[in-house]
C-alpha positions as CSV (number, residue, x, y, z in Angstrom):
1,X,0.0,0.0,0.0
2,X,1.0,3.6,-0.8
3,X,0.4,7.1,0.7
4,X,-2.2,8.7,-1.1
5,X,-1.2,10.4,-4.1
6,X,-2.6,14.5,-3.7
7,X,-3.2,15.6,-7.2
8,X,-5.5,18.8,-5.6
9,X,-5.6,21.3,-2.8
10,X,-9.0,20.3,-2.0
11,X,-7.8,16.4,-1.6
12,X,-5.2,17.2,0.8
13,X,-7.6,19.9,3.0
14,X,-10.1,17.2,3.2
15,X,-7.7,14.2,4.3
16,X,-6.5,16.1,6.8
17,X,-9.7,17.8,8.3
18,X,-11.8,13.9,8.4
19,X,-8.1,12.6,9.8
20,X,-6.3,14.8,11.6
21,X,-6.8,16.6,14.9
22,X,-8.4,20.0,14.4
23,X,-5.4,21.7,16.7
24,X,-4.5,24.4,13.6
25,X,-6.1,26.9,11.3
26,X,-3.7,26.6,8.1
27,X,-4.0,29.1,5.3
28,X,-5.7,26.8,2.7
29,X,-2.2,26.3,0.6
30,X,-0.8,23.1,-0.1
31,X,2.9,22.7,0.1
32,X,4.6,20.4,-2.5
33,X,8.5,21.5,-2.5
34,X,10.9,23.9,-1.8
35,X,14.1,26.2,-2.2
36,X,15.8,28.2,-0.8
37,X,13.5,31.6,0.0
38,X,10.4,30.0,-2.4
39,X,8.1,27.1,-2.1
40,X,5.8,25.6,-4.3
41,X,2.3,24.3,-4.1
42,X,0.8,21.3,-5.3
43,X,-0.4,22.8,-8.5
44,X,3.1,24.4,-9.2
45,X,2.7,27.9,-8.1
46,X,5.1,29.3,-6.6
47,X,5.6,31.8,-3.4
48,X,7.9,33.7,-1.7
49,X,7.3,32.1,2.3
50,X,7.4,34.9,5.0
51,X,6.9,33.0,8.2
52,X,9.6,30.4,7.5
53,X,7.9,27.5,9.5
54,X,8.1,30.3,12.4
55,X,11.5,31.1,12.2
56,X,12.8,27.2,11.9
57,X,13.9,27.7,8.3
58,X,16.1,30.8,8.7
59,X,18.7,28.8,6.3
60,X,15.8,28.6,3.4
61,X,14.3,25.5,2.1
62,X,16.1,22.8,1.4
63,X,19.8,24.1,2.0
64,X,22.8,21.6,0.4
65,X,25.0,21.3,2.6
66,X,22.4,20.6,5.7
67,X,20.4,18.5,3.3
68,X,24.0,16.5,2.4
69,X,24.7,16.5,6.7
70,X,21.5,14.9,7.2
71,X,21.1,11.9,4.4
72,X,24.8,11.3,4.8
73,X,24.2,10.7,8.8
74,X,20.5,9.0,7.9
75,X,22.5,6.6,5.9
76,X,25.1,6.2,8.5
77,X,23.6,5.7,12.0
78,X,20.4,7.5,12.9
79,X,19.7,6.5,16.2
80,X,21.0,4.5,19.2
81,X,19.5,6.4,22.3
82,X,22.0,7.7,24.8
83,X,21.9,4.5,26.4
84,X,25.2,4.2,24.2
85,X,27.5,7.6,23.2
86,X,28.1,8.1,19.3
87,X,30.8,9.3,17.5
88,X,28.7,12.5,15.9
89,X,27.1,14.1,19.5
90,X,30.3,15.4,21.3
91,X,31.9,16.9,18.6
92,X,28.9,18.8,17.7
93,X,28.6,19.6,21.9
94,X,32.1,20.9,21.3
95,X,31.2,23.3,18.3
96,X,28.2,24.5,19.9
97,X,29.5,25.3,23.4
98,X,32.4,27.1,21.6
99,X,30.2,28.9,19.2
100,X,27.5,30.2,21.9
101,X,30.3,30.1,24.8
102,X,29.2,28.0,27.6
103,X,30.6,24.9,28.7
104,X,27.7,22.7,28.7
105,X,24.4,21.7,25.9
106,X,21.9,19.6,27.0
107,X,20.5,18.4,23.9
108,X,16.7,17.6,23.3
109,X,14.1,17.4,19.7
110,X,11.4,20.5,20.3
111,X,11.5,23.8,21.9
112,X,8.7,23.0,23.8
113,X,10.8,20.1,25.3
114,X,13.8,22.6,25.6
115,X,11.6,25.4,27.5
116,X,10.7,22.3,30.3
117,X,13.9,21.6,30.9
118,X,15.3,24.9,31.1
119,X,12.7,25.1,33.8
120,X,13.5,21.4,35.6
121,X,17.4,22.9,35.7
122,X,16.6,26.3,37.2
123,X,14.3,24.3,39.9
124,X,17.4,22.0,41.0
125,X,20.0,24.8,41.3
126,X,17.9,27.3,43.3
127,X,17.1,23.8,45.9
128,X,21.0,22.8,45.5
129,X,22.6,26.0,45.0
130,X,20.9,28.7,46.2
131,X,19.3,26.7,49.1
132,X,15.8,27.8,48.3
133,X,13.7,25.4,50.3
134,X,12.6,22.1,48.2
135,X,8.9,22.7,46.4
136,X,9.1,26.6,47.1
137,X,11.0,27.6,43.6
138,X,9.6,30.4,41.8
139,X,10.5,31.5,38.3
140,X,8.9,35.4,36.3
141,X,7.6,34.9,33.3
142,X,5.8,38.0,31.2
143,X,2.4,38.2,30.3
144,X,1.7,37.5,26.7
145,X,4.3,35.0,26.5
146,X,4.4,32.0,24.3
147,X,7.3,29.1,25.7
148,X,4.9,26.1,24.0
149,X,2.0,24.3,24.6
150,X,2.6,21.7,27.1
151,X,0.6,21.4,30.6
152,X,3.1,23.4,32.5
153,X,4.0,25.9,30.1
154,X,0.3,27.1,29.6
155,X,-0.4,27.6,33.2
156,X,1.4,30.6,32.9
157,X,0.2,31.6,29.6
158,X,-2.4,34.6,30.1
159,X,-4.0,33.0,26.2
160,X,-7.3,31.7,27.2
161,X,-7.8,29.7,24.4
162,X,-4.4,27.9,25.0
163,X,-5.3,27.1,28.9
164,X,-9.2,26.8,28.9
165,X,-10.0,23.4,30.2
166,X,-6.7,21.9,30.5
167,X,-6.2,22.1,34.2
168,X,-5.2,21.9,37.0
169,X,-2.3,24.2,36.3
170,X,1.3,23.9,37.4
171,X,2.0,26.4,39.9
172,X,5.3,27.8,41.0
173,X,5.3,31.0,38.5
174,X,4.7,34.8,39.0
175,X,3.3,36.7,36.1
176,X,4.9,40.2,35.1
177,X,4.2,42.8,32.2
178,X,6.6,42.4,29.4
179,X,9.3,45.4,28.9
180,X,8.6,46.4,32.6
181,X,11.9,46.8,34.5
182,X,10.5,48.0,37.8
183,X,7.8,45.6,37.8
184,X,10.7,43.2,37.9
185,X,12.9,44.5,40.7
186,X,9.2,44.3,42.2
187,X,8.9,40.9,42.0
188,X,12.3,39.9,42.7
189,X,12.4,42.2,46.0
190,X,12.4,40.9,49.3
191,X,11.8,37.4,47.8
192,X,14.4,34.6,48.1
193,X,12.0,31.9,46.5
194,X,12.9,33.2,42.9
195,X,15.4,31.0,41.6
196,X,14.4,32.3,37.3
197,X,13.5,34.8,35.0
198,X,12.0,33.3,31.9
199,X,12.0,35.5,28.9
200,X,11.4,36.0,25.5
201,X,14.1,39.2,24.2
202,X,11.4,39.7,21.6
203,X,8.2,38.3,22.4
204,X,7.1,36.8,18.5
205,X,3.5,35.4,18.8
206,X,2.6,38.3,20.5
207,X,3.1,40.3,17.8
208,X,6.6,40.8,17.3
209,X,6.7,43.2,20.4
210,X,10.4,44.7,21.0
211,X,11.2,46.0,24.4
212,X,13.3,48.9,25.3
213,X,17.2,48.7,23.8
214,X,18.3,48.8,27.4
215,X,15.8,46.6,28.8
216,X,17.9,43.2,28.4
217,X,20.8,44.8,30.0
218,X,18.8,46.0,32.6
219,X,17.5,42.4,33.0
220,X,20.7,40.8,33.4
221,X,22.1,43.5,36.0
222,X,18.7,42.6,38.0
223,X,18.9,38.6,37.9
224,X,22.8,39.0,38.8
225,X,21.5,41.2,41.8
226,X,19.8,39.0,43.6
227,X,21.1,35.6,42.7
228,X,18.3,35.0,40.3
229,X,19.0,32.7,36.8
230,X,18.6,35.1,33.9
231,X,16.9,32.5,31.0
232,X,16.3,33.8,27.5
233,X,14.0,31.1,25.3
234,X,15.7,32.1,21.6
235,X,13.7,29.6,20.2
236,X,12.1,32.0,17.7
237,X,14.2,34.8,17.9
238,X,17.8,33.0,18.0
239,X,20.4,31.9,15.2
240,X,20.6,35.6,13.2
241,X,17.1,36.0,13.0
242,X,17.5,39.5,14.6
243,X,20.2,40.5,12.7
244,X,22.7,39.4,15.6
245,X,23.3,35.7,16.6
246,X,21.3,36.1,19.3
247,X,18.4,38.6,20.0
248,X,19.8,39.0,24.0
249,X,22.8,40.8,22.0
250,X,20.2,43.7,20.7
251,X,21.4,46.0,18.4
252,X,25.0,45.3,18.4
253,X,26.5,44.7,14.8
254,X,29.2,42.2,16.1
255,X,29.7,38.9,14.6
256,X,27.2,37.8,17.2
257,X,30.2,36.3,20.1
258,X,30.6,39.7,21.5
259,X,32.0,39.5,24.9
260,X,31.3,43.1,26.2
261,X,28.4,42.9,28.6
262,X,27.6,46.1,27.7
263,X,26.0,45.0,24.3
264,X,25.6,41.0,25.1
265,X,23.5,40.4,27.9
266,X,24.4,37.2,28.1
267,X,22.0,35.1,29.7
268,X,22.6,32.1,32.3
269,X,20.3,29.7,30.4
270,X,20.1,30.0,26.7
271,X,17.1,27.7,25.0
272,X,17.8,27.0,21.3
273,X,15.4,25.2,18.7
274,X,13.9,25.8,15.4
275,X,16.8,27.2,13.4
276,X,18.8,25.2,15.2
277,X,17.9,22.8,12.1
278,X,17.7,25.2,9.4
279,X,14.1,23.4,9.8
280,X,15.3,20.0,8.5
281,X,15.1,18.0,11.6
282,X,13.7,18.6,15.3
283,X,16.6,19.7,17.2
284,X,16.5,21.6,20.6
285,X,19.4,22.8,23.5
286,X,19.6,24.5,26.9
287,X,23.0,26.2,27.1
288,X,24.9,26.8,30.7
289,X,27.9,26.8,32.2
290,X,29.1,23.8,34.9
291,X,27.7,25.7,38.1
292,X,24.2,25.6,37.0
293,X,24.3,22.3,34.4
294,X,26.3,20.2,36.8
295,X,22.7,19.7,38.6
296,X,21.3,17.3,36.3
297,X,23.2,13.6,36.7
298,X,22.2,10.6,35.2
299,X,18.8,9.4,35.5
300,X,17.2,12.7,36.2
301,X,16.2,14.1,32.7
302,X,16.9,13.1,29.1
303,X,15.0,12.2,25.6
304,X,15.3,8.9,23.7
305,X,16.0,10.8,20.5
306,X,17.3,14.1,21.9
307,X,21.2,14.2,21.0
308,X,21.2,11.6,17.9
309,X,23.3,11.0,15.3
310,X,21.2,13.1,12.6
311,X,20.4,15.9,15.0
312,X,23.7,16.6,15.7
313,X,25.1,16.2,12.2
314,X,21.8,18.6,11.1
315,X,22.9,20.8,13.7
316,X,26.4,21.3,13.4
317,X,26.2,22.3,9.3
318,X,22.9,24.5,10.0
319,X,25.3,26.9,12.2
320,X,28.0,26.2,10.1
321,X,26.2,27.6,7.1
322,X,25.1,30.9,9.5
323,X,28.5,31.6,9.8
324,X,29.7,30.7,6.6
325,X,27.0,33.0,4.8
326,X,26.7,35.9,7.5
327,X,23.4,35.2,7.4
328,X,23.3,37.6,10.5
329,X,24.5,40.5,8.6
330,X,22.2,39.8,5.9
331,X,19.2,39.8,8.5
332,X,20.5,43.1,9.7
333,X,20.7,44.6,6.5
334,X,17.4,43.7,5.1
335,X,15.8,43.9,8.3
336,X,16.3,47.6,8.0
337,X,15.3,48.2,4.3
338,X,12.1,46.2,5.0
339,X,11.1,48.3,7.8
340,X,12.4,51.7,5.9
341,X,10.3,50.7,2.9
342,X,7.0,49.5,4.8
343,X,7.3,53.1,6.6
344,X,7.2,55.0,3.6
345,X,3.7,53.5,3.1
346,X,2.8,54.1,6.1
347,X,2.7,57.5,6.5
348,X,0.2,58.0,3.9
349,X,-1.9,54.8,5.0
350,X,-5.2,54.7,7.1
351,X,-5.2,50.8,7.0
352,X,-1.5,50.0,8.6
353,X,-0.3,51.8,11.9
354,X,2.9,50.9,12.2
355,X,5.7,47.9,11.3
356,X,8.1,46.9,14.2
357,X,11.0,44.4,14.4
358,X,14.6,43.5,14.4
359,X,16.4,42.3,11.7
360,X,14.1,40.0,9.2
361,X,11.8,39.4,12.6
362,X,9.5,42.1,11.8
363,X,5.4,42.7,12.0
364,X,2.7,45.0,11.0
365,X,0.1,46.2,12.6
366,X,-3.5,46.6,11.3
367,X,-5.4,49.4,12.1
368,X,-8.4,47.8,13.4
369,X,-9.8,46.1,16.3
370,X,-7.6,42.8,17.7
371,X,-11.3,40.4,17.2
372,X,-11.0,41.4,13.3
373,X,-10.6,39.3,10.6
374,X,-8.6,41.9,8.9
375,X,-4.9,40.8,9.1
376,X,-6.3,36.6,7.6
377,X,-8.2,38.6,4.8
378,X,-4.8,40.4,4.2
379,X,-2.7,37.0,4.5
380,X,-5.3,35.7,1.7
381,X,-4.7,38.0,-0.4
382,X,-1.2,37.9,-0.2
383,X,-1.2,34.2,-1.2
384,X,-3.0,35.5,-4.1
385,X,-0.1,37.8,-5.0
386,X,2.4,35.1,-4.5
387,X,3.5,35.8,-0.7
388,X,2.9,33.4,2.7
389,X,2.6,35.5,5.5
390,X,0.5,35.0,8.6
391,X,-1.6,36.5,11.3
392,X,-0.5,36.4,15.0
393,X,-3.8,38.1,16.0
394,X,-7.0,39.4,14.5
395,X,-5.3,43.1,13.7
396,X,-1.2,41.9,13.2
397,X,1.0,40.2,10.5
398,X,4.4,38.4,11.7
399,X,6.5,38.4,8.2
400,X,9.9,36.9,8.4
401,X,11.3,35.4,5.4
402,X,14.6,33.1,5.4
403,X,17.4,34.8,5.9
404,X,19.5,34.1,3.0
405,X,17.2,36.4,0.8
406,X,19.0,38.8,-1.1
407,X,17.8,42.8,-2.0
408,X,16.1,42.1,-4.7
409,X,14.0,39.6,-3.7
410,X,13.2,41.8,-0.8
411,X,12.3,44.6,-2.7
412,X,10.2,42.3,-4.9
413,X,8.5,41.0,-1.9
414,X,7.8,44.5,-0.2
415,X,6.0,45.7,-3.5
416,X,3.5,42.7,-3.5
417,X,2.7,43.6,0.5
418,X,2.1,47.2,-0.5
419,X,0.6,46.5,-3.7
420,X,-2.0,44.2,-1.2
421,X,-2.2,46.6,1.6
422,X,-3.2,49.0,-1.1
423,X,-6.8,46.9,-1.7
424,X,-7.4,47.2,1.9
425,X,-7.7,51.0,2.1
426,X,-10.5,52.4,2.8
């Protein structure tokens, strides 16, 4: 027996919807193939993709040389648990903690995965370490956050229709606005429970919301204070996306391995995912140093795939080939033109308020209420015009494209967006 041959959009829409759990809303486009910054449908169109699988395929579609890393290691060995080492896993520990600069990765598949066991480490040092009282840990997380979708992650999530009816919730976490130093220094004050700060440095299913320059730094200088684990979740925003290797290092137009704390705030715990891949395979990390990643011995956490042959071979060439094609640079560069040509627009629009962002992370917002349908009526259309973009609520549109896009294409892509944003004026 054989997998169903799709020959239409309708055929695969309708297999899924009778088969498959109803836990997305997909833009009704069929994905058949693709390249580098373009992807192809079923019937053969083909479209620039501006969410790039959120962020995951910052590498583009398809890239050789992670594509050659993977098949050669498939071929190889692809798993053996880590009931037994492999000859593939250390040396890509070794690149990794050299290329991020920590001495220790914990390696696991998703970022949800990642996000828990950022969480399960900061517990076990502030009970071991900081001799917070066992069961007592505490850890600040912002309001409109998005770390995943598993049972602990959505009790502190404030989106309804993520939490409704999946309780009881974990407890153990104390909810603060996003970009909101003092209400930080509140919440750490006179409080020796709080062994974390979990944060996103820009939050991206919120809307591509981007705090204060300063307000990582600030962040870092807070957590150090009073003994508190500073832990950024770059699963979205990490691996050049922002135009720097990591978003924590803000506007600084280093390589990305900048050791000036001025411009790195350089966070204790550093969860990786997504890009990690280039998108090619599920490949996660939490990044620390010995005092905090000592915690964990054998037996206490792990993953029967997390750390296998592929991932690591996946995940070794899909930084190599960020460094290789300062894809970081590019991201900065582009980032910039993006949001200098959207603004042009929009300061004769009435439809479009603003556009915000770092690097080739970048959103619009729709002037109109958050409950309209606005910003998926705009995505439609832009598939129409040969564009995949994507609402992260009722009124805003995340767009971030692979990173190794070049001008042109950009400047193709921006006159399609304001060529469609031009139908929607009233």
């Amino acid at each position: 027996m054989r997998l169903e041959k799709i020959t239409s959009p309708d055929q695969a829409i309708k297999l899924e919807e009778k088969h498959g759990a109803h836990n997305y809303h997909p833009l009704p486009v069929v994905l058949k193939r693709g390249e580098g910054v373009h992807v192809w449908d079923v019937e053969g169109k083909k479209y620039y993709d501006f969410l790039s699988a959120y962020s995951a395929v910052n590498q583009g579609h398809c890239h050789p040389k992670i594509v050659k890393a993977m098949t050669d290691q498939a071929s190889t060995l692809a798993l053996t648990s880590r009931a037994f080492y492999n000859d593939v896993l250390g040396p890509f520990e070794k690149y990794a903690t050299e290329y991020f600069k920590y001495d220790k990765l914990l390696p696991m598949n998703t970022g949800a995965e990642a996000v828990e066991t950022a969480i399960k480490i900061t517990r076990k040092w502030a009970y071991e370490k900081k001799g917070v009282a066992e069961h007592e840990a505490q850890i600040i997380v912002c309001e409109n956050n998005f770390h995943g979708r598993t049972t602990t992650v959505i009790s502190f999530s404030n989106d309804e229709n993520a939490r409704k009816n999946f309780g009881p919730y974990t407890p153990g976490f104390i909810k603060i606005p996003y970009d909101d130093i003092e209400a930080l220094e509140n919440a750490l004050k006179d409080n020796e429970n709080v062994a974390g700060f979990l944060v996103e440095p820009i939050q991206g299913e919120a809307g591509v919301y981007t705090p204060a320059d300063d307000y990582m730094k600030k962040v870092k200088a807070l957590c150090k204070k009073h003994n508190v684990l500073f832990i950024a979740d770059e699963i979205q925003t990490g691996i050049a996306r922002t135009g720097a290797l990591l978003a924590v290092c803000g506007n600084c137009t280093c390589e990305g391995h900048c050791e000036r704390q001025e411009t790195y705030s350089r966070p204790d715990l550093l969860i990786l995912g997504k890009a990690l891949s280039g998108g090619n395979y599920p490949v996660s990390a939490v990044l620390a140093d010995d005092e905090i990643m000592n915690v964990i011995k054998p037996g206490q956490h792990g993953s029967t795939f997390g750390g296998n042959p592929i991932a690591a071979a996946v995940a070794f060439a899909a930084l190599e080939v960020v460094k290789d094609e300062k894809l970081a640079q590019n991201a900065r560069k582009l980032g910039k033109l993006f949001r200098d040509e959207l603004n042009k627009y929009i300061e004769k629009s009435g439809i479009v308020k603003l556009v915000r962002g770092r690097g080739l992370l970048n959103a619009i917002v729709i002037n109109e209420p958050e409950e309209s349908t606005t910003a998926w009526d705009m995505c439609m259309a832009l598939k129409e015009n040969g564009l995949l973009a994507k609402p992260t609520h009722g009124n805003i549109i995340r767009f971030a494209p692979p990173l190794v896009m070049n001008e042109e294409e950009l400047m193709d892509c921006v006159q399609i967006i304001i060529k469609t944003l031009k139908t929607f004026e009233k």
